[in-house]
GUGULO-723282 format. One record per residue (C-alpha): residue number from 1; residue in three letters; chain; x, y, z. Coordinates in steps of 0.1 Angstrom, whole numbers, padded with zeros to 4 digits. Layout:
{nr NUM&rest ALA&kette A&east X&north Y&up Z} $
...
***
This chain:
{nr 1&rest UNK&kette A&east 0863&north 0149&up 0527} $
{nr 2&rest UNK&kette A&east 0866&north 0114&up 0524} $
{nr 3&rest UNK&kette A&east 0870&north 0092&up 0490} $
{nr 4&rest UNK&kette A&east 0842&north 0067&up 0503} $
{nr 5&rest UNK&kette A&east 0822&north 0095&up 0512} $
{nr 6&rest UNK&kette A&east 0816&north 0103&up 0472} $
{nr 7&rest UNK&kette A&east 0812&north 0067&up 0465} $
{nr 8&rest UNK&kette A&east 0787&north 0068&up 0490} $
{nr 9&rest UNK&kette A&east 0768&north 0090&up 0473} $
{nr 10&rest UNK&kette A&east 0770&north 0076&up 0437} $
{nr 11&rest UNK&kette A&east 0762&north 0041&up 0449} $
{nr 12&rest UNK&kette A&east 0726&north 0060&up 0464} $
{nr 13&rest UNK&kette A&east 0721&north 0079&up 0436} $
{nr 14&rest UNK&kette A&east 0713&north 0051&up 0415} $
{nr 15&rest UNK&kette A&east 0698&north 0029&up 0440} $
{nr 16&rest UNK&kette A&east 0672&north 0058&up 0454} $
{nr 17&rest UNK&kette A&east 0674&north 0036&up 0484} $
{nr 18&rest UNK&kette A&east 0690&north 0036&up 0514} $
{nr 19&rest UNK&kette A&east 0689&north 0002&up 0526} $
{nr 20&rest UNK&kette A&east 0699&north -0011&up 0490} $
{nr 21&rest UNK&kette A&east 0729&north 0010&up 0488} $
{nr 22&rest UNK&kette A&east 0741&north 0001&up 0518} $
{nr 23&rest UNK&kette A&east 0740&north -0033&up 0508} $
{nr 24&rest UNK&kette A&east 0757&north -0025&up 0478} $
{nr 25&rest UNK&kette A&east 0782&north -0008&up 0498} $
{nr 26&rest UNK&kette A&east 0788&north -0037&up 0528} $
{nr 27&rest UNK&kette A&east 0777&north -0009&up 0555} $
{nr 28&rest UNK&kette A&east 0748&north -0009&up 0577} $
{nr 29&rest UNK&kette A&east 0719&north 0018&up 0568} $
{nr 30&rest UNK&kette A&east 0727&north 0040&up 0597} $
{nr 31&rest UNK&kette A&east 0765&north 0041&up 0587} $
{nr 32&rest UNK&kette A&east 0756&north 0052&up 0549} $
{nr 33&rest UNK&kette A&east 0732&north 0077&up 0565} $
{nr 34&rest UNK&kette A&east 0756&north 0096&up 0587} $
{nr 35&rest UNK&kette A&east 0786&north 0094&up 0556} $
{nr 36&rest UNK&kette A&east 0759&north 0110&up 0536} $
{nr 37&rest UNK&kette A&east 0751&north 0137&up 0556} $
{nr 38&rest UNK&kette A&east 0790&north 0139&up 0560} $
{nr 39&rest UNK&kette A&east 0794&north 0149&up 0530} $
{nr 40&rest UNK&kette A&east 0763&north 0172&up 0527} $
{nr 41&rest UNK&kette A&east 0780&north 0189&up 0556} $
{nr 42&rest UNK&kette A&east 0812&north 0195&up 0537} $
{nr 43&rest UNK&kette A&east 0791&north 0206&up 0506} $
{nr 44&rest UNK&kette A&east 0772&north 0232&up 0527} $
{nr 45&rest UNK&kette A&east 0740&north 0221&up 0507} $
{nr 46&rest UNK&kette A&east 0712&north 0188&up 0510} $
{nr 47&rest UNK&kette A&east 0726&north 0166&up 0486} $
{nr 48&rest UNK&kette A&east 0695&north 0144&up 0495} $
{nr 49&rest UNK&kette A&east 0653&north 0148&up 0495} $
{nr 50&rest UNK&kette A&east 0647&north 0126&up 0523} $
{nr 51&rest UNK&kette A&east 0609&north 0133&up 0518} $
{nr 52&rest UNK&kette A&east 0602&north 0112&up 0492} $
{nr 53&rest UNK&kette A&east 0601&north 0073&up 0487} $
{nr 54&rest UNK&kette A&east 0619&north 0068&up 0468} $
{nr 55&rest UNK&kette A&east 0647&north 0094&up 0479} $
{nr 56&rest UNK&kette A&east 0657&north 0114&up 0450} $
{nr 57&rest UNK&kette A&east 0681&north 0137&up 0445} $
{nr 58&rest UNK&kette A&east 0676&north 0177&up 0456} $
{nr 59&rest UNK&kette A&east 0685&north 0202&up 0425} $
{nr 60&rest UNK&kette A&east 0721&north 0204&up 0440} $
{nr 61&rest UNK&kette A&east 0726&north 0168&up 0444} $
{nr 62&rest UNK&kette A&east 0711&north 0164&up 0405} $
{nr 63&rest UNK&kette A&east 0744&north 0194&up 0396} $
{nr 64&rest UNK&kette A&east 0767&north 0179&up 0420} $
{nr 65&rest UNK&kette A&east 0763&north 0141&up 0408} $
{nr 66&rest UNK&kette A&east 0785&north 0143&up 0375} $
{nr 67&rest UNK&kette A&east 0816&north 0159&up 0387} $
{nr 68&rest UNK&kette A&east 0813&north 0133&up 0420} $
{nr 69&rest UNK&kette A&east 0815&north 0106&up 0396} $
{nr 70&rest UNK&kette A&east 0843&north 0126&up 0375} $
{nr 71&rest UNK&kette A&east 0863&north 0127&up 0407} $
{nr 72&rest UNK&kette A&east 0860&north 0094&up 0416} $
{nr 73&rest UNK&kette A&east 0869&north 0081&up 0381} $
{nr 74&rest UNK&kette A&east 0898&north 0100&up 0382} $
{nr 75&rest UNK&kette A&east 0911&north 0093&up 0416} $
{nr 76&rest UNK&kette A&east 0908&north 0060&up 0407} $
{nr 77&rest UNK&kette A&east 0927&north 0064&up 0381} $
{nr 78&rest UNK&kette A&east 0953&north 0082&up 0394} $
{nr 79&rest UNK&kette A&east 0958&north 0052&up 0420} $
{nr 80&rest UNK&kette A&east 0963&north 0026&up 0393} $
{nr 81&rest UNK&kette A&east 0986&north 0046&up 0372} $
{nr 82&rest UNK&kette A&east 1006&north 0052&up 0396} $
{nr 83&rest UNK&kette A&east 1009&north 0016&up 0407} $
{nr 84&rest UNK&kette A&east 1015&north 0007&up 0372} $
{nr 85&rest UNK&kette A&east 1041&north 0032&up 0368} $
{nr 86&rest UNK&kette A&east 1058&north 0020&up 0401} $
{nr 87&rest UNK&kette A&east 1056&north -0016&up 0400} $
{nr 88&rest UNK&kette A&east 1058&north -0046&up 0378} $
{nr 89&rest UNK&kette A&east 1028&north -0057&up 0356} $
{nr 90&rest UNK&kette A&east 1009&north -0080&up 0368} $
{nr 91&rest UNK&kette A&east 0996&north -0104&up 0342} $
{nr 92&rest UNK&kette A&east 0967&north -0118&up 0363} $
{nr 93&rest UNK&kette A&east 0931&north -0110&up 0345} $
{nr 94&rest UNK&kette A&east 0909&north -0098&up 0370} $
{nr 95&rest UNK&kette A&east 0868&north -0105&up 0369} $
{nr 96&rest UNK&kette A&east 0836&north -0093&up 0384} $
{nr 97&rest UNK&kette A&east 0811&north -0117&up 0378} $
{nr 98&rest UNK&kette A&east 0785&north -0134&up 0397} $
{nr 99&rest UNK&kette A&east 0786&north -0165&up 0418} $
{nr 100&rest UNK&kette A&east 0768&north -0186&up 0395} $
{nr 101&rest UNK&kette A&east 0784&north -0183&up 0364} $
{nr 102&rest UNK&kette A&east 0811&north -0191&up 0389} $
{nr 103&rest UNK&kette A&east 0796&north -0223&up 0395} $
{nr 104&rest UNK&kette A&east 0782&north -0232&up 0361} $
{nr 105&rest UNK&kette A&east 0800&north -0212&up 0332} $
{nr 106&rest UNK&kette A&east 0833&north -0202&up 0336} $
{nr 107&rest UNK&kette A&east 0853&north -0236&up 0347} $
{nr 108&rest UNK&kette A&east 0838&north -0253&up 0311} $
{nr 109&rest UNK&kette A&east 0845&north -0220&up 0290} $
{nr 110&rest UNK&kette A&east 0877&north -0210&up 0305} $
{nr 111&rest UNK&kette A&east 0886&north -0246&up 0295} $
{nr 112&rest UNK&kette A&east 0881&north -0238&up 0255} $
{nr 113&rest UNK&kette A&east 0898&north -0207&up 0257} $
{nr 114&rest UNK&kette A&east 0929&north -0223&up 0273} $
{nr 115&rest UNK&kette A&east 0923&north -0254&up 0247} $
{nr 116&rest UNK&kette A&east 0931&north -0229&up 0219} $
{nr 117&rest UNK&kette A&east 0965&north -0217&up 0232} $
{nr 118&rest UNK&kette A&east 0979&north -0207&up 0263} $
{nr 119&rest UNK&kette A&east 0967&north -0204&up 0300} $
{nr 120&rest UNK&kette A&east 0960&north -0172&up 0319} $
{nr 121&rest UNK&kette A&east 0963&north -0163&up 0350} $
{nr 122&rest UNK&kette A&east 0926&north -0152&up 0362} $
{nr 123&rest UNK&kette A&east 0912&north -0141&up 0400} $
{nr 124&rest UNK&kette A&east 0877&north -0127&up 0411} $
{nr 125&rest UNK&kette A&east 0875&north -0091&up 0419} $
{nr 126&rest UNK&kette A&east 0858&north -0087&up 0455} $
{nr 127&rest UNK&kette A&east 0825&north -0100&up 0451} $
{nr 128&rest UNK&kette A&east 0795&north -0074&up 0454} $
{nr 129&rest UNK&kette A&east 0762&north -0090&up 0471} $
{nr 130&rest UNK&kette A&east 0746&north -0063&up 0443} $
{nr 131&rest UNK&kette A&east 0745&north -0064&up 0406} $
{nr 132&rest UNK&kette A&east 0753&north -0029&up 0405} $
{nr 133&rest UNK&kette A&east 0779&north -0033&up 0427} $
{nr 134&rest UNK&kette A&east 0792&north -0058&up 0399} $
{nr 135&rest UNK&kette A&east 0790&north -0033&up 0374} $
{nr 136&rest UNK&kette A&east 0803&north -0006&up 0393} $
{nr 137&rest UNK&kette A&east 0837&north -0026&up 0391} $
{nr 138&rest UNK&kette A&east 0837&north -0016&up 0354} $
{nr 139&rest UNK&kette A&east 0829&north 0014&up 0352} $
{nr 140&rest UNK&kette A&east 0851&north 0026&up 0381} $
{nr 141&rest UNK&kette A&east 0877&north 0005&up 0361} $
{nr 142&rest UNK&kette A&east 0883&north -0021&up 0389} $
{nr 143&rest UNK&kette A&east 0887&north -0055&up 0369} $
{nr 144&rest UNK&kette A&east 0895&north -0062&up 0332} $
{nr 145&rest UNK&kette A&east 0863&north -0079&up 0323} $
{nr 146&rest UNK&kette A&east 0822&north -0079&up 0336} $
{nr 147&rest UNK&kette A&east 0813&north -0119&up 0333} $
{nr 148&rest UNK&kette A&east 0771&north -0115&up 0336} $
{nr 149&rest UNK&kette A&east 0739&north -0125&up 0323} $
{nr 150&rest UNK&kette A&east 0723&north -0094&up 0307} $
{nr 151&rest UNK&kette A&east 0687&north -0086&up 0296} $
{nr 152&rest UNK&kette A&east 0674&north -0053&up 0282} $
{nr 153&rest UNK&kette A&east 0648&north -0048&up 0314} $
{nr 154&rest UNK&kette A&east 0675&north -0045&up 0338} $
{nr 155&rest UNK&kette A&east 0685&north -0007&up 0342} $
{nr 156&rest UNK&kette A&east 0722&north -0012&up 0345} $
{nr 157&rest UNK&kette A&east 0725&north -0028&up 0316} $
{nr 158&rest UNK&kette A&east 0719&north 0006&up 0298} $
{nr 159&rest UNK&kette A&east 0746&north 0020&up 0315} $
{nr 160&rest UNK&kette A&east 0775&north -0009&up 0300} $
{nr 161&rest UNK&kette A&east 0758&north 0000&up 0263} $
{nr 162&rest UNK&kette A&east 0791&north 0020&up 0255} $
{nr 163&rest UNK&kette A&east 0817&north -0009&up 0265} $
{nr 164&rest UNK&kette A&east 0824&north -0034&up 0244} $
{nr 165&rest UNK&kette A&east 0809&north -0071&up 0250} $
{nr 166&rest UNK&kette A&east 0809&north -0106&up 0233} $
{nr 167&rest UNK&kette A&east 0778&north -0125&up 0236} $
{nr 168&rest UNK&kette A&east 0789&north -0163&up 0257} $
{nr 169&rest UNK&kette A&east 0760&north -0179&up 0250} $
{nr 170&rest UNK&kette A&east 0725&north -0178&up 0268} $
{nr 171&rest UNK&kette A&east 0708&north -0194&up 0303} $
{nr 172&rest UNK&kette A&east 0671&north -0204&up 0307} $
{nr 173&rest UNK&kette A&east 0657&north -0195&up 0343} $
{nr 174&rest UNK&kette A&east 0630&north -0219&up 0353} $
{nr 175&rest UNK&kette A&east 0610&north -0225&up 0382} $
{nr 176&rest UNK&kette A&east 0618&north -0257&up 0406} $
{nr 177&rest UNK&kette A&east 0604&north -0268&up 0437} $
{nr 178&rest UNK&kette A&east 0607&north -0301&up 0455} $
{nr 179&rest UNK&kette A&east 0585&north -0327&up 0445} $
{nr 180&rest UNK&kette A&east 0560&north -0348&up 0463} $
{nr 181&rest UNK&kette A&east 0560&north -0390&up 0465} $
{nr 182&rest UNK&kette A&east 0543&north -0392&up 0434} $
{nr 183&rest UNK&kette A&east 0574&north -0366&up 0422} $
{nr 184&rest UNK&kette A&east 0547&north -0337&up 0411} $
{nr 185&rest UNK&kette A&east 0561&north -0304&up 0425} $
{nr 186&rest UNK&kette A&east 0553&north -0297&up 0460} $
{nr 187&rest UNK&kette A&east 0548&north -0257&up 0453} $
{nr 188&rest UNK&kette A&east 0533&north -0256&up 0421} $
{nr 189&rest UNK&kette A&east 0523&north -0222&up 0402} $
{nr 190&rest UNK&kette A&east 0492&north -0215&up 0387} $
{nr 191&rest UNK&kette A&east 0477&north -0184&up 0374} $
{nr 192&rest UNK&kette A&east 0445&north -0186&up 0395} $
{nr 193&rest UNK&kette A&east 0456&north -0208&up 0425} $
{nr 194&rest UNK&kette A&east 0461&north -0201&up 0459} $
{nr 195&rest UNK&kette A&east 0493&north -0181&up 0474} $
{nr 196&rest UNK&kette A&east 0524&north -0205&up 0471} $
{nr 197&rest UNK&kette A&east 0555&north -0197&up 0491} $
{nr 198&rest UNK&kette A&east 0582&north -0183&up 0474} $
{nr 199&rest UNK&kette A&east 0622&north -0183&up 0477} $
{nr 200&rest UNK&kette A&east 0633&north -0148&up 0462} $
{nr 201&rest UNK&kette A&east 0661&north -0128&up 0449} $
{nr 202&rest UNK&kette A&east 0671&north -0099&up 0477} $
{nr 203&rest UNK&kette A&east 0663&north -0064&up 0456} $
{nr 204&rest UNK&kette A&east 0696&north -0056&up 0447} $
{nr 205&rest UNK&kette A&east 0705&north -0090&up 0424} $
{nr 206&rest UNK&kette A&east 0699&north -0094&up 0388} $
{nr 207&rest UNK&kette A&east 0670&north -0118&up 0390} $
{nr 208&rest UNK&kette A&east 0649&north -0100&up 0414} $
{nr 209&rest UNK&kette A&east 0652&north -0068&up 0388} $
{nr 210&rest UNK&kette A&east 0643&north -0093&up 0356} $
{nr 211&rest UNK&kette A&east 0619&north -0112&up 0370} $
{nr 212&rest UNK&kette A&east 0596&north -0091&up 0376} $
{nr 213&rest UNK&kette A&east 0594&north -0072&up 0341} $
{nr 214&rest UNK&kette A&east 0599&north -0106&up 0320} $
{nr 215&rest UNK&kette A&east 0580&north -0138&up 0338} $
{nr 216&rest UNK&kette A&east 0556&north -0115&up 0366} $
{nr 217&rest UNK&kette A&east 0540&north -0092&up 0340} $
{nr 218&rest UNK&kette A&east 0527&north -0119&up 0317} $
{nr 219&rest UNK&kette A&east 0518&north -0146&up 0346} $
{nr 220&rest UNK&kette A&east 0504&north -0129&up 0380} $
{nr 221&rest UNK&kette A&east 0518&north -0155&up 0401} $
{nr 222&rest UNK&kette A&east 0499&north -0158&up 0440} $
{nr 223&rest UNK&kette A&east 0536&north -0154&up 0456} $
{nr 224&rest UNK&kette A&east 0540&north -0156&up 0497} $
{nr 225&rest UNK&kette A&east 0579&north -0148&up 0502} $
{nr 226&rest UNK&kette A&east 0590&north -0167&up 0527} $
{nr 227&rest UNK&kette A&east 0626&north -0164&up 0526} $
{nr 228&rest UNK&kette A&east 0655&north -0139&up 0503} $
{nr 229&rest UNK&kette A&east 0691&north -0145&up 0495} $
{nr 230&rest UNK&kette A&east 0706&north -0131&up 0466} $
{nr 231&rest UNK&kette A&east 0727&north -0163&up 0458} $
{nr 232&rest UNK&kette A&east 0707&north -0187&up 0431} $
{nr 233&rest UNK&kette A&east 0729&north -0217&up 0452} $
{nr 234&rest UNK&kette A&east 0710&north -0205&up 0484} $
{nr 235&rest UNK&kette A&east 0677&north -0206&up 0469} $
{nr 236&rest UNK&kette A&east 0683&north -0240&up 0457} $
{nr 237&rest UNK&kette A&east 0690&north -0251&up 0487} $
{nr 238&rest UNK&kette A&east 0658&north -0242&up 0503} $
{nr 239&rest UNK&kette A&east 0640&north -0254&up 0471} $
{nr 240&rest UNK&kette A&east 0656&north -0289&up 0473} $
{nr 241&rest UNK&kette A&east 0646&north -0289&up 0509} $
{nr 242&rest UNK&kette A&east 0610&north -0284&up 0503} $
{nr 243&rest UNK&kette A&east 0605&north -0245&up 0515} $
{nr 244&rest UNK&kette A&east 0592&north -0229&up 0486} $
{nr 245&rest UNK&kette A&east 0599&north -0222&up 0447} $
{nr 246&rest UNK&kette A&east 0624&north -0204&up 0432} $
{nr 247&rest UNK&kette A&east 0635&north -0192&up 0393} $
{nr 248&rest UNK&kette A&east 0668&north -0209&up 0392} $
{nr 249&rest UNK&kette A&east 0692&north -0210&up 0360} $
{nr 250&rest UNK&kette A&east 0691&north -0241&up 0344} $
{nr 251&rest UNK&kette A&east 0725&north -0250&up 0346} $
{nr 252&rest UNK&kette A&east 0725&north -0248&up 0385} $
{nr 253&rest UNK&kette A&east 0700&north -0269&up 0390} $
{nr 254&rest UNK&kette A&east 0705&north -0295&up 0362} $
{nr 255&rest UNK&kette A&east 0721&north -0323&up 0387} $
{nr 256&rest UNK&kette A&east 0694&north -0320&up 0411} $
{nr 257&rest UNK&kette A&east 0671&north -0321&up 0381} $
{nr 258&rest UNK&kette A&east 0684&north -0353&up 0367} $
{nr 259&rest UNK&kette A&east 0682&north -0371&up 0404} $
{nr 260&rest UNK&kette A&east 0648&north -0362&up 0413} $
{nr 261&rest UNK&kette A&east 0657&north -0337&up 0442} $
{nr 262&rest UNK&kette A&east 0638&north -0309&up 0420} $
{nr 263&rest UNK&kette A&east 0612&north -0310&up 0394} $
{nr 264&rest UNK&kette A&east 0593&north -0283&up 0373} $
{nr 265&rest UNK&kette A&east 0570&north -0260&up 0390} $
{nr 266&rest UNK&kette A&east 0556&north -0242&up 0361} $
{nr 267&rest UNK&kette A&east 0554&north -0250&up 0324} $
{nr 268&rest UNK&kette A&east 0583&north -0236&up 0302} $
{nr 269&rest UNK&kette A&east 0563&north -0208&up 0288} $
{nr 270&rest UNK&kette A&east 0570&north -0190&up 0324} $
{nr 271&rest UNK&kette A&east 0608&north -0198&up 0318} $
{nr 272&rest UNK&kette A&east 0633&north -0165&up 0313} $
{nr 273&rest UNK&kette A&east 0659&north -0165&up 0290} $
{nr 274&rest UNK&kette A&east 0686&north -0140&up 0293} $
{nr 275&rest UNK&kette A&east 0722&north -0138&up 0278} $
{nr 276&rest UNK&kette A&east 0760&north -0143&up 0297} $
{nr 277&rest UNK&kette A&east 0779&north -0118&up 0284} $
{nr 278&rest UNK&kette A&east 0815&north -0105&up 0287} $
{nr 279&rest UNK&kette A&east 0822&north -0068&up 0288} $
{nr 280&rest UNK&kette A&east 0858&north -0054&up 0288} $
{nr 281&rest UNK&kette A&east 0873&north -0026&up 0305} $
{nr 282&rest UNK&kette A&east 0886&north 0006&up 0278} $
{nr 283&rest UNK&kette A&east 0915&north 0005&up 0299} $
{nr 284&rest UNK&kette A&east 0936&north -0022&up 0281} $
{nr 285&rest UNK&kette A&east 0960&north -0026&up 0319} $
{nr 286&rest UNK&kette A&east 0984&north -0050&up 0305} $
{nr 287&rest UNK&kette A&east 0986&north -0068&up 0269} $
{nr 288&rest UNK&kette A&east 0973&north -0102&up 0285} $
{nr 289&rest UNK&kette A&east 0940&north -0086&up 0287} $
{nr 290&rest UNK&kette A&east 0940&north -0077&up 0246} $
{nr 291&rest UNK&kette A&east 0949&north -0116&up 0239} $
{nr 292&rest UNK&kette A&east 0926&north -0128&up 0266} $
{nr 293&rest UNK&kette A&east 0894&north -0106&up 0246} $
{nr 294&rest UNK&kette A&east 0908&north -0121&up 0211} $
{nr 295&rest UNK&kette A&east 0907&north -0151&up 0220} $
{nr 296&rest UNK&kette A&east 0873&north -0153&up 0235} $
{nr 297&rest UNK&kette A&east 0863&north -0138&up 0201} $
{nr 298&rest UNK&kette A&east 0877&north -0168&up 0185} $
{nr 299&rest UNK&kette A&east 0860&north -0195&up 0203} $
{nr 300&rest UNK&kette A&east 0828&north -0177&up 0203} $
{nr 301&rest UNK&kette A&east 0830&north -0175&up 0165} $
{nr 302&rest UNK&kette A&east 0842&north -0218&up 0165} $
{nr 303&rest UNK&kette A&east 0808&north -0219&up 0188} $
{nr 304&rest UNK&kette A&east 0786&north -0202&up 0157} $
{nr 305&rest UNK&kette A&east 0803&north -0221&up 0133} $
{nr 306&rest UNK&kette A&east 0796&north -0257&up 0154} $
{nr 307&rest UNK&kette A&east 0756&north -0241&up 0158} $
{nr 308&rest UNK&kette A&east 0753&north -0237&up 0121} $
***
């Protein structure tokens, strides 16, 4: 029995999906597929309904899911314990965050946290092309802190509600398209017009799991997909080259905004807010990650206090 083999089989059971969760696993569909079955041949039992879509779980896999999880937690565990026992600490902060608050948030904010004391020494866990592969890097204990935008609607937000968080600050999604010589948008949305193509979030991303819930459900939107990345920088990219529109955060798109490359393509009222929060690990792994968490607590209290 293999360890990838139960991770595997964690990462399907909450996508229900085989092609997302071997997206969120960087292996092709067929490669999950034979792991899986793998492991249901070490099990003795279907782990698996394959008769369903979605898949769900057969009443063995529903009993065998919580101690898989246990056993992964725990091996994990054991790893890191024994390489802190073994070797030196290593004060470098670790984060799992997404690529645009890469971009856009955390160069200006680590820039006030340093400004009130001190550097750090930060890196980027391996980037997921999932958002539950993000947050699997906290709950398997793989990084010190989750760096995300958050909303309510998206399921594995639920599962973070026992970690700890501080509230950043918020992002307004809008949609942009290109515009036309007489700078109107090129793909503009309206309720009752015609299909207009769309650049869209793969599946497994944030946005394409908030979208739909928040901005969809109140404006029924003609959409014609014509291309998918999960990367908001991809999608504006095709959007400033005139392909479609896309729901961009505002910050990404603000310097394209302000030189005419992209425009508005529906009013604000269709515009999603969601938060960027910061979740920490219970696994305090070295005391830079206890000051680090303090003092973000400190400048998001000097923001309030500059709000009010």
């Amino acid at each position: 029995m293999e360890l990838k083999w139960l991770e595997d089989f964690l990462s399907l059971s909450y996508c229900m999906n085989f092609t997302l969760a071997a997206n969120d696993r960087h292996i092709t569909q067929s490669a999950l597929s034979r792991r899986i079955r793998q492991l249901e041949q070490w099990v003795g039992l279907p782990l698996i309904d394959r008769s369903t879509y979605p898949v769900r779980l057969t009443p063995a896999g529903e009993s065998f899911l919580p101690r898989a999880r246990q056993a992964v937690d725990m091996l994990t565990a054991l790893r890191e314990e024994t390489l802190e026992r073994h070797t030196a600490p290593e004060e470098v902060l670790s984060f799992a965050t997404m690529s645009t608050l890469v971009l856009t948030f955390f160069p200006v904010w680590m820039e006030k946290i340093e400004a009130n004391g001190g550097s750090f020494r930060t890196r980027f866990a391996e980037a997921y092309s999932s958002f539950s592969g993000n947050v699997s890097k906290l709950l398997h204990n793989e990084c010190d802190f989750l760096l995300t935008y958050a909303h309510e609607c998206v399921p594995a937000i639920t599962e973070l509600a026992r970690y700890p968080y501080l509230t950043l600050g918020s992002e307004r999604v809008i949609a942009i398209s290109a515009p036309n010589d007489n700078g109107q948008p090129i793909h503009q949305l309206g309720i009752d017009q015609a299909p207009v193509n769309y650049l869209s979030y793969r599946d497994s991303s944030f946005f394409a799991q908030a979208l739909p819930k928040t901005v969809f459900q109140k404006a029924p939107f003609q959409l014609n997909t014509v291309y998918e990345n999960a990367m908001s920088a991809a999608l504006k990219a095709m959007a400033v080259a005139g392909h479609g529109v896309a729901w961009i955060p505002e910050s990404l798109a603000i310097n394209e905004m302000n030189s005419g490359q992209l425009v508005r393509a529906a009013e604000p009222t269709f515009d999603m807010i969601v938060e960027i929060r910061l979740y920490r690990s219970f696994r305090l792994r070295c005391k830079s990650v206890g000051r680090f968490w303090k003092r973000a607590e400190e400048v998001g209290m000097l923001a309030d206090r500059v709000a009010l």
